[in-house]
DRENSE-415015 format. One record per residue: residue in three letters; chain; x, y, z of N, C-alpha, C, CB in turn. Coordinates in steps of 0.2 Angstrom, whole numbers, plus 5000, padded with zeros to 4 digits. Atoms other than C-alpha are relative to their C-alpha. Last residue first. Glycine has a CB too. Layout:
<nodes>
<node rest="ALA" kette="A" n_x="X" n_y="Y" n_z="Z" ca_x="X" ca_y="Y" ca_z="Z" c_x="X" c_y="Y" c_z="Z" cb_x="X" cb_y="Y" cb_z="Z"/>
...
</nodes>
This chain:
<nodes>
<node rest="UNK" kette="A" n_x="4999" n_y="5005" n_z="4997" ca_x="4999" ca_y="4764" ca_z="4826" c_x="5003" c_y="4996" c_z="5000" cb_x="4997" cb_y="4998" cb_z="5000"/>
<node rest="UNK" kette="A" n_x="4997" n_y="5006" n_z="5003" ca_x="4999" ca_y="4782" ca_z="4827" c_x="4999" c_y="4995" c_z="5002" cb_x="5005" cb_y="5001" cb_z="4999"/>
<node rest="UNK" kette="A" n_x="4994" n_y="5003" n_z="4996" ca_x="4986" ca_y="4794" ca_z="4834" c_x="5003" c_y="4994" c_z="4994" cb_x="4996" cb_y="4996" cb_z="5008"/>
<node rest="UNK" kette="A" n_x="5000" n_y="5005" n_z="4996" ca_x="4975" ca_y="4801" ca_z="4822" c_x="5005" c_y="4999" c_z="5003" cb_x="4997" cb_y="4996" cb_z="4998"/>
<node rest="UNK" kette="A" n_x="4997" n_y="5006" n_z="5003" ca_x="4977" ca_y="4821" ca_z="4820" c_x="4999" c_y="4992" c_z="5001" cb_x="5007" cb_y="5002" cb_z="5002"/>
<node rest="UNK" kette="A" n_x="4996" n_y="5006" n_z="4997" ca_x="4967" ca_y="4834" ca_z="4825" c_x="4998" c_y="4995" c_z="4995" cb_x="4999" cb_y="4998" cb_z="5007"/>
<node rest="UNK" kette="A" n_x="5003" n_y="5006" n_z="5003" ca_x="4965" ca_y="4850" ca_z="4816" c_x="5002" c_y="4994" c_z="5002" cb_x="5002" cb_y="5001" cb_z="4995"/>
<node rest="UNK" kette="A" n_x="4997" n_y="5002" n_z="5004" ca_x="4968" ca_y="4865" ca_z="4827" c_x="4999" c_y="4993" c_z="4996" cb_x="5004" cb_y="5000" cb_z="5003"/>
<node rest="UNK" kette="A" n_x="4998" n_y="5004" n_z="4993" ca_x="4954" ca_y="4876" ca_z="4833" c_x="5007" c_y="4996" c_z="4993" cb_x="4991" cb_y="4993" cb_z="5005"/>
<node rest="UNK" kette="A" n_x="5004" n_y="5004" n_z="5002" ca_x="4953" ca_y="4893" ca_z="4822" c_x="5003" c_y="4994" c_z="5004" cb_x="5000" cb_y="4999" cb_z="4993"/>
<node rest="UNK" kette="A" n_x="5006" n_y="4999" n_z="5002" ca_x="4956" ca_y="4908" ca_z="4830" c_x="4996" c_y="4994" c_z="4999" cb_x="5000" cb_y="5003" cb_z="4994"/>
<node rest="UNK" kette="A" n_x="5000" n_y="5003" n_z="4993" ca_x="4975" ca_y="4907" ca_z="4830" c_x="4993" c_y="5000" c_z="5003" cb_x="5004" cb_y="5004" cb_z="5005"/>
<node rest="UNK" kette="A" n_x="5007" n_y="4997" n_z="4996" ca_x="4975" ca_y="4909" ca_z="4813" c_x="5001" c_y="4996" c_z="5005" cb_x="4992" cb_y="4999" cb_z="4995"/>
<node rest="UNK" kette="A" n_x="5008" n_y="5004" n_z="4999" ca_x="4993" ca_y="4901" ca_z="4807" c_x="4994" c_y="5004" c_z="5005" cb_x="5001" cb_y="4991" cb_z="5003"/>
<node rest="UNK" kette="A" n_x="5001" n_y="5004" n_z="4997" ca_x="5007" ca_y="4915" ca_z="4806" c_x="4994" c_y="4996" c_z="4999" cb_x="5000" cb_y="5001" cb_z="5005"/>
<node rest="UNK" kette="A" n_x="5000" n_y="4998" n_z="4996" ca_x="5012" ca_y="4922" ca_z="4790" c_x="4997" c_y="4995" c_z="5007" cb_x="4998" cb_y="5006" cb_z="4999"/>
<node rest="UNK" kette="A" n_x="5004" n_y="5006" n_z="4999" ca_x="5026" ca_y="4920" ca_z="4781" c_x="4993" c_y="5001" c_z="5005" cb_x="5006" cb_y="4995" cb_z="5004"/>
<node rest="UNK" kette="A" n_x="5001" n_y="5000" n_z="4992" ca_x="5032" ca_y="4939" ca_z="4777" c_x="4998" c_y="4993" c_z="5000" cb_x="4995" cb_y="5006" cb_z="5004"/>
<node rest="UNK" kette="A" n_x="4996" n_y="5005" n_z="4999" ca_x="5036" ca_y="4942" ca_z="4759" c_x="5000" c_y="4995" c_z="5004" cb_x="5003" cb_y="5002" cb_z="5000"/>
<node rest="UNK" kette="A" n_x="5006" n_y="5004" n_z="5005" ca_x="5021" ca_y="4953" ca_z="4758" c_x="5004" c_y="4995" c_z="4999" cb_x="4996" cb_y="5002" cb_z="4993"/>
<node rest="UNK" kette="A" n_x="5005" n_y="5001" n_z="4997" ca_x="5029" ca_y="4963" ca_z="4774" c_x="4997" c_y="4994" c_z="4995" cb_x="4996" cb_y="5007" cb_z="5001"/>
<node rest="UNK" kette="A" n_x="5001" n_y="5000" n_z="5006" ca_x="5047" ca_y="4967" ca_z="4764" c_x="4991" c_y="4995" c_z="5003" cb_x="5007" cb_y="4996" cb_z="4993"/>
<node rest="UNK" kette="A" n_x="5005" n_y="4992" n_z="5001" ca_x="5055" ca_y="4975" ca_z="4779" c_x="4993" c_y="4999" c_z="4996" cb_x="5004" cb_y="5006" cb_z="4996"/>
<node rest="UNK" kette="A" n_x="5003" n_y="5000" n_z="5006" ca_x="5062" ca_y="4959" ca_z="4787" c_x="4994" c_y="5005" c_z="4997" cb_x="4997" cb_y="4994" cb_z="4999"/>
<node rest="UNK" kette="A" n_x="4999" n_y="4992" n_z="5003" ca_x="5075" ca_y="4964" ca_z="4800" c_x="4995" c_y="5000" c_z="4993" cb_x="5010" cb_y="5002" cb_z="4997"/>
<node rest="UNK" kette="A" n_x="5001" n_y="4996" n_z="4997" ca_x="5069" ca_y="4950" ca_z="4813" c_x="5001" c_y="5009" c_z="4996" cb_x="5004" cb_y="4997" cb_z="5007"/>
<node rest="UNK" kette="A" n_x="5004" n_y="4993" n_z="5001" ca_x="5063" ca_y="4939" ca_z="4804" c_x="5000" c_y="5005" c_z="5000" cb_x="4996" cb_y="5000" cb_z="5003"/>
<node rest="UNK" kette="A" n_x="5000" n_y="4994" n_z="4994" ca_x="5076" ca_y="4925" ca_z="4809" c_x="4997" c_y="5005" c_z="4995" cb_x="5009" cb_y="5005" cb_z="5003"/>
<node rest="UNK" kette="A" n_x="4998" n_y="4994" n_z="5003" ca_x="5068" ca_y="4908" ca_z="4801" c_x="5002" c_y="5007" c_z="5004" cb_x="4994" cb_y="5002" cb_z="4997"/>
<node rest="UNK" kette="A" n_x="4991" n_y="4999" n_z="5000" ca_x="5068" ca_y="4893" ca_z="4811" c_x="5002" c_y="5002" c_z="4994" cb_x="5004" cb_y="4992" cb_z="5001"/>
<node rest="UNK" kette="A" n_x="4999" n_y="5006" n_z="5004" ca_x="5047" ca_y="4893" ca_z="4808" c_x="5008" c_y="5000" c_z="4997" cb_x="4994" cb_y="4999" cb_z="4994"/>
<node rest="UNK" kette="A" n_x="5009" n_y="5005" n_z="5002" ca_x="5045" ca_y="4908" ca_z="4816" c_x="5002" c_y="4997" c_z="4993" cb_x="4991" cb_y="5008" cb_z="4998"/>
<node rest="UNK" kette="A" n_x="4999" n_y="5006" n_z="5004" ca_x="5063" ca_y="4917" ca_z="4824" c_x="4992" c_y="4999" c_z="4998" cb_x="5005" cb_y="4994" cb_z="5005"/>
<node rest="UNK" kette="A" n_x="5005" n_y="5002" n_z="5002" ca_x="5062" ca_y="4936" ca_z="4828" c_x="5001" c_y="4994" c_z="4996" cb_x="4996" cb_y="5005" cb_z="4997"/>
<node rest="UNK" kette="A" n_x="4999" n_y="5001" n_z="5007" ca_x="5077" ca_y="4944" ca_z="4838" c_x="4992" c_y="4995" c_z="4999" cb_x="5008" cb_y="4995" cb_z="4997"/>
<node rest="UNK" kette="A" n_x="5005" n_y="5006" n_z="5001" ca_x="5080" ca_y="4951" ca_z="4852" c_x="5000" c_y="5000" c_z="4992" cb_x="4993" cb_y="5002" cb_z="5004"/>
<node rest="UNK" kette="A" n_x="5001" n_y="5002" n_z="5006" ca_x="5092" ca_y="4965" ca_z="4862" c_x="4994" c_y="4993" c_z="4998" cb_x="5008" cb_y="5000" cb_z="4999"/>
<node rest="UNK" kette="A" n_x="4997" n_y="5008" n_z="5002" ca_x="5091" ca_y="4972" ca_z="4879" c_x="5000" c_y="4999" c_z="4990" cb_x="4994" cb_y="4994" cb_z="5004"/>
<node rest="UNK" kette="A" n_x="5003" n_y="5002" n_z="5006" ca_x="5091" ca_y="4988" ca_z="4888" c_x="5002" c_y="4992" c_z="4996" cb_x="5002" cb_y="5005" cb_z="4996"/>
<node rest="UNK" kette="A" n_x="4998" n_y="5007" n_z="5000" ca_x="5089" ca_y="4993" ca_z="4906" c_x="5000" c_y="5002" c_z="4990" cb_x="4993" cb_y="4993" cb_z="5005"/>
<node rest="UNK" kette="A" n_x="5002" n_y="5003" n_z="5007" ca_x="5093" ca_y="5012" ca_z="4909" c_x="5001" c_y="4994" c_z="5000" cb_x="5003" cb_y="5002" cb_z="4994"/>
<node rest="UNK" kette="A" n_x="4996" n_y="5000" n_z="5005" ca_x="5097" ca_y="5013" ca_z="4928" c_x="4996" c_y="4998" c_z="4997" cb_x="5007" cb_y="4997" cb_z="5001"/>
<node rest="UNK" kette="A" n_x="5000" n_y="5003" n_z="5005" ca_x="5090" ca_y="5019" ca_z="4944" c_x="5002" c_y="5000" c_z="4994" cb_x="4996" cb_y="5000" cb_z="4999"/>
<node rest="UNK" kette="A" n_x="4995" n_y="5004" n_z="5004" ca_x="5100" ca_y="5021" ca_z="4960" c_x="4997" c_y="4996" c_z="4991" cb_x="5002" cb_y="4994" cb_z="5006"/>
<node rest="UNK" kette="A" n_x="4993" n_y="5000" n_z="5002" ca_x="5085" ca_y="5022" ca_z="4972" c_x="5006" c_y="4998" c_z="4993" cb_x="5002" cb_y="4998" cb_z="5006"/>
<node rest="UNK" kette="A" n_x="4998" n_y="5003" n_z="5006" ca_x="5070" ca_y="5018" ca_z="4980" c_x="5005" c_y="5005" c_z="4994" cb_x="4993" cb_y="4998" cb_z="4997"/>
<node rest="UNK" kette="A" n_x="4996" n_y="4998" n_z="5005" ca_x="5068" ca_y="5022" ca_z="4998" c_x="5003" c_y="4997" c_z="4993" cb_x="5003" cb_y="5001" cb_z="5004"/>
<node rest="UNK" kette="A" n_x="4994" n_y="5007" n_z="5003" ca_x="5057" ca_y="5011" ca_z="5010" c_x="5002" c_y="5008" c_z="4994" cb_x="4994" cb_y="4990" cb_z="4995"/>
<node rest="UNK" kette="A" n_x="5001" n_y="4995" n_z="5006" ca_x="5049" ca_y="5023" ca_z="5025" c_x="5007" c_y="4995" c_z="4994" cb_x="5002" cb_y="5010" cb_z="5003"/>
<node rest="UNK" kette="A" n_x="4996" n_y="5003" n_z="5005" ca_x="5041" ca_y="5013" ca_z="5039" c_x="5001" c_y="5007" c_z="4994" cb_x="4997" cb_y="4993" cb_z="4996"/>
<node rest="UNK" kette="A" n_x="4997" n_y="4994" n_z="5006" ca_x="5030" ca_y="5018" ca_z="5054" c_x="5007" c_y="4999" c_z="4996" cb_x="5001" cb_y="5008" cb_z="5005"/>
<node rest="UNK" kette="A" n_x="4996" n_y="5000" n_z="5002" ca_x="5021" ca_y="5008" ca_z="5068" c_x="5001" c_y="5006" c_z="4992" cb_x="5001" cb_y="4993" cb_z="5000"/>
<node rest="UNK" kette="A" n_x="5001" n_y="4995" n_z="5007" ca_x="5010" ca_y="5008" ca_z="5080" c_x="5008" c_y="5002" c_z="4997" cb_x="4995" cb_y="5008" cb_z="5003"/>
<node rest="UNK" kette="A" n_x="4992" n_y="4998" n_z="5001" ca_x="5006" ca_y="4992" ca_z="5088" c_x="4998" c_y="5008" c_z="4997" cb_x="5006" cb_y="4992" cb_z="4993"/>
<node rest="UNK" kette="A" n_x="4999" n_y="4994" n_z="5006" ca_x="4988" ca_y="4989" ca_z="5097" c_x="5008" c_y="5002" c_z="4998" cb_x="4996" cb_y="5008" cb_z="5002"/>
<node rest="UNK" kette="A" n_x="4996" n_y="4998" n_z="4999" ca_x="4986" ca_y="4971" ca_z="5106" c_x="5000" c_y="5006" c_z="4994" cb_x="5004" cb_y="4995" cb_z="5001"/>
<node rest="UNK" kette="A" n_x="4998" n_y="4997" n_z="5007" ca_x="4975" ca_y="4960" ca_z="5110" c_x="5004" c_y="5005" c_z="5001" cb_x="4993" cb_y="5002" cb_z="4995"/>
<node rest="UNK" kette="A" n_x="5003" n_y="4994" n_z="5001" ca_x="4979" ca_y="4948" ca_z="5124" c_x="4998" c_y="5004" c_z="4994" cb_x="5002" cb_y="5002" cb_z="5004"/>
<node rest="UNK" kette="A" n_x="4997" n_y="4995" n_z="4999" ca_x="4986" ca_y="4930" ca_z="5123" c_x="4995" c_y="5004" c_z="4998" cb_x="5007" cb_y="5001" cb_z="4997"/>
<node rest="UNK" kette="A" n_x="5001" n_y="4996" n_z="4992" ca_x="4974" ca_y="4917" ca_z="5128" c_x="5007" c_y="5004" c_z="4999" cb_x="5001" cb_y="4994" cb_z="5008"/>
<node rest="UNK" kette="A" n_x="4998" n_y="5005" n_z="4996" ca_x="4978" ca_y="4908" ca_z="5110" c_x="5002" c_y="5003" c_z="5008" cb_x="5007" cb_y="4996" cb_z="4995"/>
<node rest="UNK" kette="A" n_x="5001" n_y="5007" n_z="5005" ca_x="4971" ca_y="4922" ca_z="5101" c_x="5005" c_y="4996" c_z="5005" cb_x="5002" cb_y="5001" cb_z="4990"/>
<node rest="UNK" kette="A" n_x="4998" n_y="5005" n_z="4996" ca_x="4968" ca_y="4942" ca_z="5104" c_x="4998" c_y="4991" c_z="4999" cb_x="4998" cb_y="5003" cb_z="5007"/>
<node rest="UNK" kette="A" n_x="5007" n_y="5003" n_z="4995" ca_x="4967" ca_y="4952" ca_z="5091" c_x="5003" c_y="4993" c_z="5002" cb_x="4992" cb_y="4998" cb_z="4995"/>
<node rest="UNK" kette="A" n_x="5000" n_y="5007" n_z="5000" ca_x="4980" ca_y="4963" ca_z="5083" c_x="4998" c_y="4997" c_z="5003" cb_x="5005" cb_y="4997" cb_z="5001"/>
<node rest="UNK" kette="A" n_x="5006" n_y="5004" n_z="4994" ca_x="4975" ca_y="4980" ca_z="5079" c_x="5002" c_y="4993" c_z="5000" cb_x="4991" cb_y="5001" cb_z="4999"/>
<node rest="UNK" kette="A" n_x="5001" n_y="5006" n_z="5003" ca_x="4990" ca_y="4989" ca_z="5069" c_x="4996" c_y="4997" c_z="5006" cb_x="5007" cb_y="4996" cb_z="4998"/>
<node rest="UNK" kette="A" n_x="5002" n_y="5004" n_z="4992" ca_x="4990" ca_y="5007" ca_z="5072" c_x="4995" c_y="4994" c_z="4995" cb_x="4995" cb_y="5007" cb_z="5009"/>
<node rest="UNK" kette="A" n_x="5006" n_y="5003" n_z="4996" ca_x="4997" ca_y="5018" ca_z="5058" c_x="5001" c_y="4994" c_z="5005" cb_x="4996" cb_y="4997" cb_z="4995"/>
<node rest="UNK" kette="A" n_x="5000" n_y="4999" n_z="4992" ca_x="5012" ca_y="5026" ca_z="5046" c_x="4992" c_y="4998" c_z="5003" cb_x="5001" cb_y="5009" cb_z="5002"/>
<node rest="UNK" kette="A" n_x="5006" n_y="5002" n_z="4997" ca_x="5018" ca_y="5021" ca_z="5029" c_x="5003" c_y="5001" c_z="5008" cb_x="4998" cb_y="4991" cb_z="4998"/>
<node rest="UNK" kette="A" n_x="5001" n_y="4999" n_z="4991" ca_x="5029" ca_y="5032" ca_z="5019" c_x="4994" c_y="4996" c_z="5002" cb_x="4999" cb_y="5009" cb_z="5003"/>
<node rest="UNK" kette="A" n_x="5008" n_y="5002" n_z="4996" ca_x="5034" ca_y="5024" ca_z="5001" c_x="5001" c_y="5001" c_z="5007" cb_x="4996" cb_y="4990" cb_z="5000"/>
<node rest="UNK" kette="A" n_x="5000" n_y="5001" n_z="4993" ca_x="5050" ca_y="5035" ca_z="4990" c_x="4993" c_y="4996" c_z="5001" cb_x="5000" cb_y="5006" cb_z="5004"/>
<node rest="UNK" kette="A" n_x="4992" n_y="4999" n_z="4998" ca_x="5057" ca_y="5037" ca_z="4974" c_x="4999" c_y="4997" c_z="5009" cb_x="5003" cb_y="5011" cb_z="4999"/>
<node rest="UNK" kette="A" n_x="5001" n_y="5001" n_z="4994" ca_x="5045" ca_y="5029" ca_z="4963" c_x="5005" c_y="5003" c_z="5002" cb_x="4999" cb_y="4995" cb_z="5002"/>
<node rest="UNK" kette="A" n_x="4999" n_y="5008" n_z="4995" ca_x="5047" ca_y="5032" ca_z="4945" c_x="4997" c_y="5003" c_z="5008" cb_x="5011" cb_y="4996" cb_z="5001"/>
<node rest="UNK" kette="A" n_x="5001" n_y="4999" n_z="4992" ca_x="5043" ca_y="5047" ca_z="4931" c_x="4999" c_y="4992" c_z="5005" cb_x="4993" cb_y="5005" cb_z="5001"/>
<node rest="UNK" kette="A" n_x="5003" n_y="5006" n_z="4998" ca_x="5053" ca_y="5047" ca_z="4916" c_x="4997" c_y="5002" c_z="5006" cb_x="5004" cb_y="4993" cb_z="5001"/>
<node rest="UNK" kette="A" n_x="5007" n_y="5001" n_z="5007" ca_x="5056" ca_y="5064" ca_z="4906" c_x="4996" c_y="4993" c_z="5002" cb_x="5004" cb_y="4999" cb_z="4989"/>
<node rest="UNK" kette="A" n_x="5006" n_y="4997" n_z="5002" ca_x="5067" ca_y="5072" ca_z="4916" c_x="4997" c_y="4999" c_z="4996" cb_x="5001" cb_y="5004" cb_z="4999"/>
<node rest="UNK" kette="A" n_x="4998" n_y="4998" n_z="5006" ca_x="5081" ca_y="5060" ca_z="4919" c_x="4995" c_y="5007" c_z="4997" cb_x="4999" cb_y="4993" cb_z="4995"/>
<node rest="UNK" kette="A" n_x="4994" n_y="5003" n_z="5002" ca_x="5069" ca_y="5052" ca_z="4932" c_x="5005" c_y="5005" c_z="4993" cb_x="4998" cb_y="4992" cb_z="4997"/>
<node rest="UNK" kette="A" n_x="4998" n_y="5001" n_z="5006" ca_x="5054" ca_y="5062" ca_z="4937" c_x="5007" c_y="4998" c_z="4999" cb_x="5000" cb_y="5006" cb_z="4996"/>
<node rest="UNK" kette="A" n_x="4995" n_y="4995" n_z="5003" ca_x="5049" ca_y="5059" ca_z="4953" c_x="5003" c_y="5001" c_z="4994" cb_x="5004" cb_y="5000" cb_z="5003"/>
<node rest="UNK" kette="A" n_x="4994" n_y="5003" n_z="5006" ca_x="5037" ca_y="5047" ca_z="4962" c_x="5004" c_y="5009" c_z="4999" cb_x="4994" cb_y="4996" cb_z="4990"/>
<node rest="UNK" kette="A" n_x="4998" n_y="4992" n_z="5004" ca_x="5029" ca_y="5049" ca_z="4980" c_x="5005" c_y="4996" c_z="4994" cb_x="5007" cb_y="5008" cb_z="5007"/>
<node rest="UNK" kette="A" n_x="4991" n_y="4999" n_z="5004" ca_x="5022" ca_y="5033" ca_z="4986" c_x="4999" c_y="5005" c_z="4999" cb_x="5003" cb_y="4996" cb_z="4993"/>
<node rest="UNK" kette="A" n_x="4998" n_y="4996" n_z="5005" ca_x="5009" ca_y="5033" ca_z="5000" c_x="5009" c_y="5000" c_z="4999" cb_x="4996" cb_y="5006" cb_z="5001"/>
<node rest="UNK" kette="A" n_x="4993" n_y="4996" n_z="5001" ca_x="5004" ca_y="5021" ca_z="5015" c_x="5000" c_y="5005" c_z="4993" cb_x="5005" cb_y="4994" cb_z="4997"/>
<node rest="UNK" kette="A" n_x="5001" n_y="4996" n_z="5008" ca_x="4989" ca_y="5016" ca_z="5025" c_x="5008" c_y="5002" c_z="4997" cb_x="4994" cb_y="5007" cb_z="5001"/>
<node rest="UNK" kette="A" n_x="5004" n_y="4992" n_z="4998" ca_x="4996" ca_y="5004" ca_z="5039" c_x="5001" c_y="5003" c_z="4993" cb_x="5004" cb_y="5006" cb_z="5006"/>
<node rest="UNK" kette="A" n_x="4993" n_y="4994" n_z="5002" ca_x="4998" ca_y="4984" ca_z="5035" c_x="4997" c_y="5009" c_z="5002" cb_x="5002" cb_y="4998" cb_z="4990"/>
<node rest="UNK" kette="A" n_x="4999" n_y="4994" n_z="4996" ca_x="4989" ca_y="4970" ca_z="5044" c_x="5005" c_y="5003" c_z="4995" cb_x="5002" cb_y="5000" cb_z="5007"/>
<node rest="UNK" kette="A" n_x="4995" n_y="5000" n_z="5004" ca_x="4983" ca_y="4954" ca_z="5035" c_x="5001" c_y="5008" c_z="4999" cb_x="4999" cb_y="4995" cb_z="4993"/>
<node rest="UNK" kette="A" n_x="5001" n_y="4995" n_z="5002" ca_x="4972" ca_y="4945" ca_z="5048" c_x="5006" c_y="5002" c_z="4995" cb_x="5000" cb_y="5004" cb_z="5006"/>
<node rest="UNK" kette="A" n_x="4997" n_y="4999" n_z="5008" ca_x="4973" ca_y="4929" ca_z="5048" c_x="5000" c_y="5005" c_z="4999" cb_x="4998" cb_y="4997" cb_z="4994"/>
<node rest="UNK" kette="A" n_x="4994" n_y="5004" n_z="5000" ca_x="4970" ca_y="4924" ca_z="5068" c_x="5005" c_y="5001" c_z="4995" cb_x="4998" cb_y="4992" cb_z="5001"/>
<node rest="UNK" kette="A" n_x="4996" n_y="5000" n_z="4991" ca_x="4952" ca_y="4929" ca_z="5066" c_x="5008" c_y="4997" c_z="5000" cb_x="4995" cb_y="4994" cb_z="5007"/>
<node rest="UNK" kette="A" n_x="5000" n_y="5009" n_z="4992" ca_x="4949" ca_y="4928" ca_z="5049" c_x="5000" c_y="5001" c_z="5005" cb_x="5006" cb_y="4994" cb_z="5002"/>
<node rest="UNK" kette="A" n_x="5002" n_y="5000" n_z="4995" ca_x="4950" ca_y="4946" ca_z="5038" c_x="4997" c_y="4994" c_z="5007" cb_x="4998" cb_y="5004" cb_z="4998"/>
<node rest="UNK" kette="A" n_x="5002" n_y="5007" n_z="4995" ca_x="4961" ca_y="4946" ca_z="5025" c_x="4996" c_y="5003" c_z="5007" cb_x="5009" cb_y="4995" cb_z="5004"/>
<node rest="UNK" kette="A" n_x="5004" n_y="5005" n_z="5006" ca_x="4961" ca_y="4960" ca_z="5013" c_x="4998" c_y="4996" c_z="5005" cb_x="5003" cb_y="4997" cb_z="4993"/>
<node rest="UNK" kette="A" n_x="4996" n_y="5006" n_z="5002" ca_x="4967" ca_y="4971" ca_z="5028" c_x="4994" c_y="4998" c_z="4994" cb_x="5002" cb_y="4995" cb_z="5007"/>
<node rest="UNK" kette="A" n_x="5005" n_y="5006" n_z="4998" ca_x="4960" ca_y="4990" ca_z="5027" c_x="5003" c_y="4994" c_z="4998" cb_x="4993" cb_y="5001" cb_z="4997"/>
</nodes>
């Protein structure tokens, strides 16, 4: 069903379905989307309306392990291996509003 529906804005597409598939055996992704249907285009600047029917199949492929690295800076401190929790700085309550300041003069 289009979301758009204007005259002139329609926002056509035919029902579809993904098939997924276990990756690696233990992930599951997309591998494939089949869309098949009849697109009603309505008639508009004295051209006629018009029924398409159409049919797509997009193929998803070739996946690879992403991985990245990171680190924990807060208050141009790295954090990021600190085990010792009560050591820990911690953040300001984000809860409360912030205290304003007067403007300088």
């Amino acid at each position: 069903m289009p979301q758009e529906t204007r005259p002139g804005k329609e926002d056509l597409q035919p029902p579809f379905t993904t098939y997924y598939e276990q990756i690696d055996g233990k992930y599951w992704f997309p591998t494939y989307t089949k869309a098949e249907g009849i697109l009603h285009f309505a008639a508009q600047n004295g051209a006629l309306s018009e029924d398409v029917h159409i049919r797509s199949t997009v193929r998803y492929t070739d996946y690879k392990r992403f991985r990245a690295r990171s680190r924990i800076i807060f208050n141009g401190e790295d954090i990021t291996n600190n085990k010792d929790s009560n050591d820990q700085k911690q953040p300001p309550d984000s809860s409360q509003p912030p205290t304003p300041t007067a403007p300088a003069k």
